[in-house]
C-alpha positions in Angstrom: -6.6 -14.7 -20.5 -6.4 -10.8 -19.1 -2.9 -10.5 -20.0 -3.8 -9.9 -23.3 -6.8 -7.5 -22.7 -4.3 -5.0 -24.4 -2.0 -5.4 -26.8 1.3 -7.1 -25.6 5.1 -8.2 -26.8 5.9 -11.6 -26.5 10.0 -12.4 -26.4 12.1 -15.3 -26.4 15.0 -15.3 -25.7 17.6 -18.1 -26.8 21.2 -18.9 -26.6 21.3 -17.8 -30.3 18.3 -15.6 -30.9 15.8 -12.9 -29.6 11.8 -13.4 -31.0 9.4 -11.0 -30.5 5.7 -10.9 -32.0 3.3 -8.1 -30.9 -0.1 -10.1 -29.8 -3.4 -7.6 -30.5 -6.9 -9.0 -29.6 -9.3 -8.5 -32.9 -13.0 -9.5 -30.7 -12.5 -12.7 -29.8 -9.1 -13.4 -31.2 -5.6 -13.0 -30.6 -3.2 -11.7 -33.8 -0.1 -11.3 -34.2 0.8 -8.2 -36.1 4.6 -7.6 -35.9 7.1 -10.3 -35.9 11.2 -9.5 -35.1 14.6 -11.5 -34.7 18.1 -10.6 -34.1 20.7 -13.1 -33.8 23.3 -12.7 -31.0 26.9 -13.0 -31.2 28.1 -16.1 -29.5 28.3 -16.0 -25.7 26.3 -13.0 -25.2 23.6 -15.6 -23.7 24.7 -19.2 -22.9 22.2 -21.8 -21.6 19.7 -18.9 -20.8 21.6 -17.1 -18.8 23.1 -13.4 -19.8 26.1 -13.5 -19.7 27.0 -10.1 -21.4 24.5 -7.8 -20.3 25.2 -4.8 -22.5 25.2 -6.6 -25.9 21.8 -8.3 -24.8 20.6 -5.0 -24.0 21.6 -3.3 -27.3 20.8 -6.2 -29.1 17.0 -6.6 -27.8 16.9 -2.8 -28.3 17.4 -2.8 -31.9 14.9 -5.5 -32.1 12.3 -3.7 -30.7 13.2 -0.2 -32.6 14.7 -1.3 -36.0 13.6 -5.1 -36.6 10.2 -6.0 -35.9 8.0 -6.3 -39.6 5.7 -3.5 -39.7 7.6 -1.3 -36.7 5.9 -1.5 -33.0 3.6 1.3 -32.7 4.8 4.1 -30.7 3.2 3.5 -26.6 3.7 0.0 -26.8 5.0 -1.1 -23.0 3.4 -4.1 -21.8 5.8 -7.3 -22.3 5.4 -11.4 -21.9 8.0 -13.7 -21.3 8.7 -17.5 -20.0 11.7 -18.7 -18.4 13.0 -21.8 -20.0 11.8 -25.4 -18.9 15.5 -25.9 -17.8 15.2 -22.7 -15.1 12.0 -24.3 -13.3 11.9 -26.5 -10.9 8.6 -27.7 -9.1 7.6 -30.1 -6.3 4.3 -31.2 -4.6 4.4 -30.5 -1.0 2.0 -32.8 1.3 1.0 -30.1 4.7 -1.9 -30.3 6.8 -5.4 -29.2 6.5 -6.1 -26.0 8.2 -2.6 -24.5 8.0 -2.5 -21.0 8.2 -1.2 -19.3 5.1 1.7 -17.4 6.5 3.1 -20.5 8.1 2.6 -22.2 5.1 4.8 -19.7 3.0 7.5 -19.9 5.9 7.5 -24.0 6.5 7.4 -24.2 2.6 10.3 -21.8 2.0 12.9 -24.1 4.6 11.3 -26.9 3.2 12.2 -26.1 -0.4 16.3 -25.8 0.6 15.9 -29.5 0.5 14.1 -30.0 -2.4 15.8 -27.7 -5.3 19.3 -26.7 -6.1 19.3 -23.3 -5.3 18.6 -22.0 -1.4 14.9 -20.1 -1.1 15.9 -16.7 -1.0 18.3 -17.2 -4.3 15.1 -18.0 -5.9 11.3 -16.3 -7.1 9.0 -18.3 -5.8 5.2 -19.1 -5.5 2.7 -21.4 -4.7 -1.0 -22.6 -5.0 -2.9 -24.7 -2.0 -5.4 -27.3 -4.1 -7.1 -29.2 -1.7 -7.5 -32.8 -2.5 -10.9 -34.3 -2.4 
């Protein structure tokens, strides 16, 4: 839970929308102290992605500046987001014991150009070794 060591924005953003909350730890607790949303004019996002970069970039600026309830404090620069279920794909690869790591990022990145609809390099991309026991 160190992301939120410091205060932080949250956003989502949707087809028809832009949320953001400001997240503040109080001791042990997370609030949220500020709360915005702006609605977007049709087709500036469609099925999460931007399609009209300038409007979303105006738009989520005067949510930020003019719309969230009480106003962001001044200094506020650390931002959360997700990327929507429908924009991550995931697969369990089977590889040897003992493989070293950088030959594991390289026969997993050829690997996944069979495995997802976009080629490796087109994509961010990650992964965690759990060993099974």
């Amino acid at each position: 839970m160190g992301i939120f060591l410091k205060s932080v924005v949250g956003l989502d953003i949707a087809d028809r929308s832009i949320e953001a909350v400001l997240v503040v730890r109080r001791g042990a607790r997370l609030a949220v102290v500020s709360y915005g949303r702006i609605a977007l004019a049709p087709g500036v996002i469609v099925d999460g992605f931007v399609e009209k970069k300038e409007e979303a970039r105006l738009a989520l600026r005067k949510l930020l500046s003019d719309r969230m309830t009480p106003p962001l404090p001044k200094g506020t620069d650390r931002v959360v987001f997700a990327l929507p279920e429908s924009q991550i794909y995931s697969h369990v690869f089977r590889v040897p014991r003992g493989v070293d790591v950088a030959e594991l990022s390289r026969g997993l990145a050829s690997e996944a150009d069979g495995q997802f609809p976009y080629r490796h390099d087109e994509m961010a991309a990650g992964f965690a070794a759990m060993l099974r026991v």
